[in-house]
C-alpha positions as CSV (number, residue, x, y, z in Angstrom):
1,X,0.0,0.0,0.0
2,X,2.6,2.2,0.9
3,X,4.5,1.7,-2.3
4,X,1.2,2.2,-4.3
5,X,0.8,5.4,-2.7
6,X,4.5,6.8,-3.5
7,X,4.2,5.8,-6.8
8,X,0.9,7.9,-7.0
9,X,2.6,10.7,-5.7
10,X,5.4,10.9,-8.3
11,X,3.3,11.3,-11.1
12,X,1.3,14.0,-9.0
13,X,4.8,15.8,-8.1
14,X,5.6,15.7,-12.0
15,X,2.3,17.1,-13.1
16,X,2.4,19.9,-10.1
17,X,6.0,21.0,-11.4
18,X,4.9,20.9,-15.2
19,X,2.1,22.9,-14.6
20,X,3.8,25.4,-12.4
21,X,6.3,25.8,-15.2
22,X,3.5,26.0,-18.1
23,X,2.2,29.1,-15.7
24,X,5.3,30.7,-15.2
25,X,5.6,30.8,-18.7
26,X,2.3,31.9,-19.6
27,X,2.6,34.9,-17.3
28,X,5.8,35.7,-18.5
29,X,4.9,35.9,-21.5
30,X,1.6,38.2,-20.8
31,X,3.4,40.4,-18.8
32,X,6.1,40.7,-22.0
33,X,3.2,41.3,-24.1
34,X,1.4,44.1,-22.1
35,X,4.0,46.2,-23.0
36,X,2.2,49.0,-24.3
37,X,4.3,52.4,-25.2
38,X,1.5,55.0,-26.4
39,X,2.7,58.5,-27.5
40,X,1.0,61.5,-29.2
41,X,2.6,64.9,-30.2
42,X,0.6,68.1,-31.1
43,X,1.7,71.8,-32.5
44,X,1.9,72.9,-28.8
45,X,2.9,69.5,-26.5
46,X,4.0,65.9,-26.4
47,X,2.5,63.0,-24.3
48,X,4.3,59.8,-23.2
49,X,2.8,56.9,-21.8
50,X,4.3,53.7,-21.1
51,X,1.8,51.0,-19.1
52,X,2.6,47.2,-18.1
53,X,6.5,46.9,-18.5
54,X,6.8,45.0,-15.1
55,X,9.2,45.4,-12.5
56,X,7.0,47.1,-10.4
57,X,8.3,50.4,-8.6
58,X,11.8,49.1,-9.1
59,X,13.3,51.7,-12.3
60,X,15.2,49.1,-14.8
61,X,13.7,50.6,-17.7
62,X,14.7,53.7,-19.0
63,X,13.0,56.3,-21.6
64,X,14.4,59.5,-23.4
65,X,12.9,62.2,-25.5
66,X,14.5,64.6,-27.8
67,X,13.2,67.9,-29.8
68,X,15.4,68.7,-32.0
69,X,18.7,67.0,-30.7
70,X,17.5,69.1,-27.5
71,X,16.5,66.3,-24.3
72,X,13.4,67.0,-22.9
73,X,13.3,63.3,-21.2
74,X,16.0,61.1,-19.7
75,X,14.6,59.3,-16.8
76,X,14.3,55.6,-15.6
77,X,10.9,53.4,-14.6
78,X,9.2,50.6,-13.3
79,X,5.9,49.6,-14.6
80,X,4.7,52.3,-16.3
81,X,5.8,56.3,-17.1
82,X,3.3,59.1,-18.0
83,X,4.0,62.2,-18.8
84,X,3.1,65.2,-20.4
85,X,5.4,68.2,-22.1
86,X,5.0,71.9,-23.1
87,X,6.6,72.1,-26.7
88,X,7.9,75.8,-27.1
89,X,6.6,78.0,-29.5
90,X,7.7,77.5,-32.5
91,X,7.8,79.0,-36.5
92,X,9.1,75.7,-37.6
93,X,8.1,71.6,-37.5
94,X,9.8,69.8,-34.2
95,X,11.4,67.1,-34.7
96,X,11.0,64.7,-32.0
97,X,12.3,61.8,-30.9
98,X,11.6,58.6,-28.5
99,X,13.5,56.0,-26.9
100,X,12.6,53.1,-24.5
101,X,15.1,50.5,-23.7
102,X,12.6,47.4,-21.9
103,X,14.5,45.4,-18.9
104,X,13.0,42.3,-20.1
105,X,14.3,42.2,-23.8
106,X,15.8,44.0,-26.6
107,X,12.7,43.1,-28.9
108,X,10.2,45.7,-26.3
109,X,12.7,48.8,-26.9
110,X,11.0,51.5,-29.1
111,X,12.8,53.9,-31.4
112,X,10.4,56.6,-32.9
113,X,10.2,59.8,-34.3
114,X,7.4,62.4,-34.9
115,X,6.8,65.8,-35.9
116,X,5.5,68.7,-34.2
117,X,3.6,71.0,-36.8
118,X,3.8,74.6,-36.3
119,X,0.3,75.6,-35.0
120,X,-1.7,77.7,-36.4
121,X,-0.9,81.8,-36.0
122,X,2.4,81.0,-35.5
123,X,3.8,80.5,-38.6
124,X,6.9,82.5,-39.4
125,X,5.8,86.0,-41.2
126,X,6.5,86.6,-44.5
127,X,9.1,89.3,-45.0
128,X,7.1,92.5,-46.8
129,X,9.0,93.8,-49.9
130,X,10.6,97.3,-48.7
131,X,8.6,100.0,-51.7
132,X,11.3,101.1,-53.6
133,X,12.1,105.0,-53.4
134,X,11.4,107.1,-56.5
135,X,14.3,110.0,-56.3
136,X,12.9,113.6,-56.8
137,X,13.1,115.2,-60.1
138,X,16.8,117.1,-60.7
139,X,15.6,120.9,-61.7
140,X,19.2,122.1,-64.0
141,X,20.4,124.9,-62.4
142,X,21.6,127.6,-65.6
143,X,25.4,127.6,-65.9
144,X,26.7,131.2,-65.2
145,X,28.9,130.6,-67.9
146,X,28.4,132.0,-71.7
147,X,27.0,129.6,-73.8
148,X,29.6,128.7,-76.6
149,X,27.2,127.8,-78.9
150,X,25.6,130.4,-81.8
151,X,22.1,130.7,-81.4
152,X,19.8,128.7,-83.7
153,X,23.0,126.1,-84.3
154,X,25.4,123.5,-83.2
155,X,28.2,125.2,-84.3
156,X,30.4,126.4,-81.1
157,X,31.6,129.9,-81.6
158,X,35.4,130.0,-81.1
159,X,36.9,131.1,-78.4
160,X,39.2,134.3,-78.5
161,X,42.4,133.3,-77.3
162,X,44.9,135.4,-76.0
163,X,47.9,136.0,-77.6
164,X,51.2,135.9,-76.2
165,X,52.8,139.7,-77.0
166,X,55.4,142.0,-75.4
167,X,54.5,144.6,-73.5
168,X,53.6,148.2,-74.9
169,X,56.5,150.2,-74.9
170,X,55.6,153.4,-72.2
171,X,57.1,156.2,-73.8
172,X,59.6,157.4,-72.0
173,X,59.8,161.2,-70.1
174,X,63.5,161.4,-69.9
175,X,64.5,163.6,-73.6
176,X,66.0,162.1,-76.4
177,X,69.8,162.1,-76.3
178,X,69.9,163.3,-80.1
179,X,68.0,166.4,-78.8
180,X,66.7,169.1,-81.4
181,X,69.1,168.4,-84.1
182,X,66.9,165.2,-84.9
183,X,65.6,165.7,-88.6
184,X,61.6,166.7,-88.5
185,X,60.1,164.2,-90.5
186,X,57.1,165.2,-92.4
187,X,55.6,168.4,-93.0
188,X,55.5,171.8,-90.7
189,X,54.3,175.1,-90.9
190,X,57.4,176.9,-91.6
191,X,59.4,174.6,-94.3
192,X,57.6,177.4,-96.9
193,X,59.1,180.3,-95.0
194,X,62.4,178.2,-95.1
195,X,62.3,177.5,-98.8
196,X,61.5,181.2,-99.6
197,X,64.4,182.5,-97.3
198,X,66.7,180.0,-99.6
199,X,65.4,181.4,-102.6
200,X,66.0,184.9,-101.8
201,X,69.4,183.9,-100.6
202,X,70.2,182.3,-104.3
203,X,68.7,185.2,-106.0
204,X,70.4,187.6,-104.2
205,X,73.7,186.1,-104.5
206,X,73.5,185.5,-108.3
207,X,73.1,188.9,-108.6
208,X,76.0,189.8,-106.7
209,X,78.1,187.6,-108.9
210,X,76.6,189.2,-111.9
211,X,77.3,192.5,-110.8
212,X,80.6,191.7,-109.5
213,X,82.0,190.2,-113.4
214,X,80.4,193.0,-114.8
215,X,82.4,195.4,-112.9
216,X,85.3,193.6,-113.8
217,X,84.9,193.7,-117.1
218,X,84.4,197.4,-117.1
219,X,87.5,198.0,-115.7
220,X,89.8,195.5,-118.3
């Protein structure tokens, strides 16, 4: 009887063990496959929320999130992380970027990415064209100088040039060393007197010789 009985019991010990290792398995694996990492972005935030990684309070798991190469996350957890983030205003789409590294397995790690659209109103302003400047008219101011051109034609009217000469001779107050005995040149108002005088003179002296061979020849 007692050998009937033990033999009973090893079967029973076999199916006990068998069945607690077909549990253990089971809720293993449920517990590996509640893994549940839910995250949602908007224009103006970003939501993480991980649920059902086991472990309980004890922090083996670890999450990150990045905007732009910029770390708004970096923290480690048990069973489950929530969270909820301000995204800064922004003219731009945010790049974001999330990272959970599971305890339990390399196959329950998550490596996403998402974009934050810029919300509306805040887009970035387009720059206004700058009106361009029309310069005031130029008025011509009229040229002091003489116009060089004849009226009614193209034609320029020469220019008088001035011409390179000596000096005017100034006449000169002190008298001339030749004095009065320079010959008058031209006529005067007494050559006639002169010329009469002269022809007196010849007269008179012709006569004089006339009268003197006549004389003569009287007395021979």
């Amino acid at each position: 009887m007692t050998v009937f009985n033990r033999s009973l019991r090893r079967p029973g010990a076999l199916i006990a063990v068998a069945a607690a290792s077909v549990l253990g398995v089971g809720l293993s694996a449920g517990t590996a496959a509640a893994h549940t990492p839910n995250w949602t972005v908007s224009c103006s935030s970003v939501t993480v929320d991980l649920k059902a990684y086991g472990h309980g309070d004890n922090p083996v798991n670890e999450v990150s999130l990045t905007a732009d190469g910029a770390s708004l996350i970096s923290e480690k957890f048990g069973d489950k992380f929530s969270k909820t983030l301000e995204i800064a205003k922004h003219s731009k789409p945010v790049e974001l970027h999330l990272v959970v590294k599971a305890a339990d397995g390399d196959q329950y790690n998550v490596d996403q990415t998402k974009t934050s659209e810029v919300c509306p109103g805040d887009e970035e302003p387009t720059p206004t064209p700058t009106p361009t400047q029309t310069p005031p008219p130029v008025t011509e101011t009229p040229s002091e100088t003489p116009s060089t051109t004849a009226p009614g034609t193209t034609t320029p009217i020469p220019t008088e040039e001035p011409t390179s000469s000596s000096p005017a001779s100034v006449p000169s107050s002190q008298p001339s060393p030749a004095g009065d005995n320079l010959a008058e040149t031209g006529s005067s108002s007494s050559t006639p007197i002169i010329a009469g005088a002269a022809a007196v003179v010849l007269v008179a002296g012709a006569g004089i010789m006339w009268a003197a061979r006549k004389r003569r020849t009287a007395q021979g």
